[in-house]
C-alpha positions in Angstrom: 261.5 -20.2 181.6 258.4 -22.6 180.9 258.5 -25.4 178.9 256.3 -25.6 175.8 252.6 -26.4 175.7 252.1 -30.1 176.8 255.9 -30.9 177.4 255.3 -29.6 181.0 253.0 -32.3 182.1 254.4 -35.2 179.7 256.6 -36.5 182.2 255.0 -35.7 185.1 252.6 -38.5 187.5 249.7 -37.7 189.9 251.1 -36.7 192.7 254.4 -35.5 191.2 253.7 -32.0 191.3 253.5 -29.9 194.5 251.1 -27.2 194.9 251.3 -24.2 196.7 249.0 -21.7 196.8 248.7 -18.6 198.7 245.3 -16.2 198.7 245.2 -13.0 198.0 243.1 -10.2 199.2 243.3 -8.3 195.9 244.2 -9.3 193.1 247.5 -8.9 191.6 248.0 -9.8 187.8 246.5 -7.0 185.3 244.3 -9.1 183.6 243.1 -9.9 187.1 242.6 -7.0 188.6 240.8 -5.8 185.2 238.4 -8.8 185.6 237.5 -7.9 189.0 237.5 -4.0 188.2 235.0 -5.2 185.9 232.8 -7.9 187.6 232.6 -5.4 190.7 231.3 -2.3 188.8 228.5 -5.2 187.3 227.5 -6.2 190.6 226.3 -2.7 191.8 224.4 -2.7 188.4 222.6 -5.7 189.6 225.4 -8.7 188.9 227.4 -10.0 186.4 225.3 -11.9 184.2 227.2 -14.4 181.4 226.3 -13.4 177.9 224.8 -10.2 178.8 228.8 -9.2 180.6 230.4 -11.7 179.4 231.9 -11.5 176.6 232.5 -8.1 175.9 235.2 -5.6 174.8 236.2 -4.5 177.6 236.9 -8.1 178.8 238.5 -8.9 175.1 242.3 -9.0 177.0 241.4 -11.4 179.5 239.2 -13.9 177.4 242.1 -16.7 177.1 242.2 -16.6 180.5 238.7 -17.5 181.9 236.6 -20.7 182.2 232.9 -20.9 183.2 231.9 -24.0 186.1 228.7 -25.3 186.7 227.5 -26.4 189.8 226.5 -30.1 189.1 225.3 -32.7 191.7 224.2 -30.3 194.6 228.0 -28.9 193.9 229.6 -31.8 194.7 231.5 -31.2 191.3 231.6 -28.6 188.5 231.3 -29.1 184.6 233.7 -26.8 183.0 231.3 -25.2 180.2 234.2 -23.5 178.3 238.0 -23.0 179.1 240.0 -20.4 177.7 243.8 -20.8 176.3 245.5 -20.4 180.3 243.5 -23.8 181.2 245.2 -25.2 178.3 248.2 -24.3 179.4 247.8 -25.1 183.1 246.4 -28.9 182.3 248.1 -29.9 179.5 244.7 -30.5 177.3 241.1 -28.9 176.7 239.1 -29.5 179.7 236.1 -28.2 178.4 233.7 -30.6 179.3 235.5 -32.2 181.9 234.3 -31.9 185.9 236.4 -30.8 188.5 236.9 -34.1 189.7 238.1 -35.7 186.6 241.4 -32.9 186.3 242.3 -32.7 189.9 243.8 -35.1 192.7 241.5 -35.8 195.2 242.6 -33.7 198.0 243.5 -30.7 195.6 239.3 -31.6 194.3 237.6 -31.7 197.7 239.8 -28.5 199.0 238.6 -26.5 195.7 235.1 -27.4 195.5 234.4 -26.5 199.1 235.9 -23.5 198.3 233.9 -22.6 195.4 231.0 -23.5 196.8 231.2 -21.5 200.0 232.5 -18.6 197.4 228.8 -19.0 195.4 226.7 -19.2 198.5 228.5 -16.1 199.6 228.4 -14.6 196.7 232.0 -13.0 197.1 234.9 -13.9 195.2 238.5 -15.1 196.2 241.7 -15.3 194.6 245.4 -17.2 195.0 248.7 -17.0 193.8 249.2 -20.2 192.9 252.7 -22.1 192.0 253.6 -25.8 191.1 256.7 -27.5 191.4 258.1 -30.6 190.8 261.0 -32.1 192.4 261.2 -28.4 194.3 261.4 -26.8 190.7 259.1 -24.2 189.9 257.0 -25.6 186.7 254.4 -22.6 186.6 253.3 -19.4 188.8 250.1 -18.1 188.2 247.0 -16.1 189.5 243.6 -17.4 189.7 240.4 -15.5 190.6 237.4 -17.0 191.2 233.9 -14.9 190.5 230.4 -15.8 191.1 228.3 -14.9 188.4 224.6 -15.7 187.1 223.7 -17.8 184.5 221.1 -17.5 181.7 218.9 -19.8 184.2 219.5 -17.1 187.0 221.4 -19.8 189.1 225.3 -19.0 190.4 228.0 -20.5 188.4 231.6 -19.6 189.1 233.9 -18.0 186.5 237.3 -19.1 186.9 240.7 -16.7 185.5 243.7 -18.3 185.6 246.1 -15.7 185.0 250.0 -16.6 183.9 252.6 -14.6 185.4 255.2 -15.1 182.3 252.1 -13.9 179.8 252.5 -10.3 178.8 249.0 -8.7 178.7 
């Protein structure tokens, strides 16, 4: 149905591909909903803390699928600490390192870092089926959950699951 790693974006532009995303209350994919499961029994232990929850067994299926973002400039933008194998797949390249603003147009940017920053002030996550199509072709349909979580420094960081629907597991 999808084509092959990096093919998918090689002949696309900016602003070639439409995307549509819908939220969800709950969420939907089983690596999804075992991330939450997970995050939410943490919290009434005090919160999901990375490297103490993160990573661990329990967790092991979902791995590939998660990226950790860092609030930088007064989160106006987010560094992507580490990206899993789905954020490969969903930009084309490894955008560890990268911010926000460098992998995404400018509306989709502005729409998703308002978001996550309302999600880590709150401190309660969201989630979105998400699908993107070019010329009114369906290119790839995933899930993505959003989490806030503490770092090692004690500040909120967001970790990010982007959750394929044509991935078994």
């Amino acid at each position: 149905m999808y084509q092959a790693l990096g093919q998918i974006w090689s002949d696309v532009s900016p602003g070639e591909i439409e995307e549509i995303s819908v939220p969800l209350k709950t969420p939907v994919h089983f690596g999804a909903r075992l991330l939450h499961d997970h995050w939410k029994g943490r919290q009434a232990a005090g919160g999901f803390r990375l490297h103490r929850d993160l990573p661990t067994r329990e967790l092991s299926p979902a791995l590939r699928n998660l990226a950790v973002y860092e609030p930088i400039e007064k989160g106006r933008d987010f560094r992507i600490r580490v990206a899993g194998s789905a954020h490969l797949r969903r930009f084309g390249r490894d955008v560890t390192g990268q911010r926000l603003s460098d992998i995404h147009s400018d509306a989709r940017f502005t729409d998703l870092c308002t978001a996550l920053v309302k999600m880590l002030k709150r401190k309660k996550p969201f989630g979105a089926d998400i699908t993107l199509k070019k010329n009114r072709r369906e290119r790839m349909h995933f899930e993505a959950l959003n989490l806030p979580v503490m770092a090692e420094t004690g500040e909120i960081w967001a970790l990010v699951g982007i959750f394929h629907h044509d991935w078994v597991g």
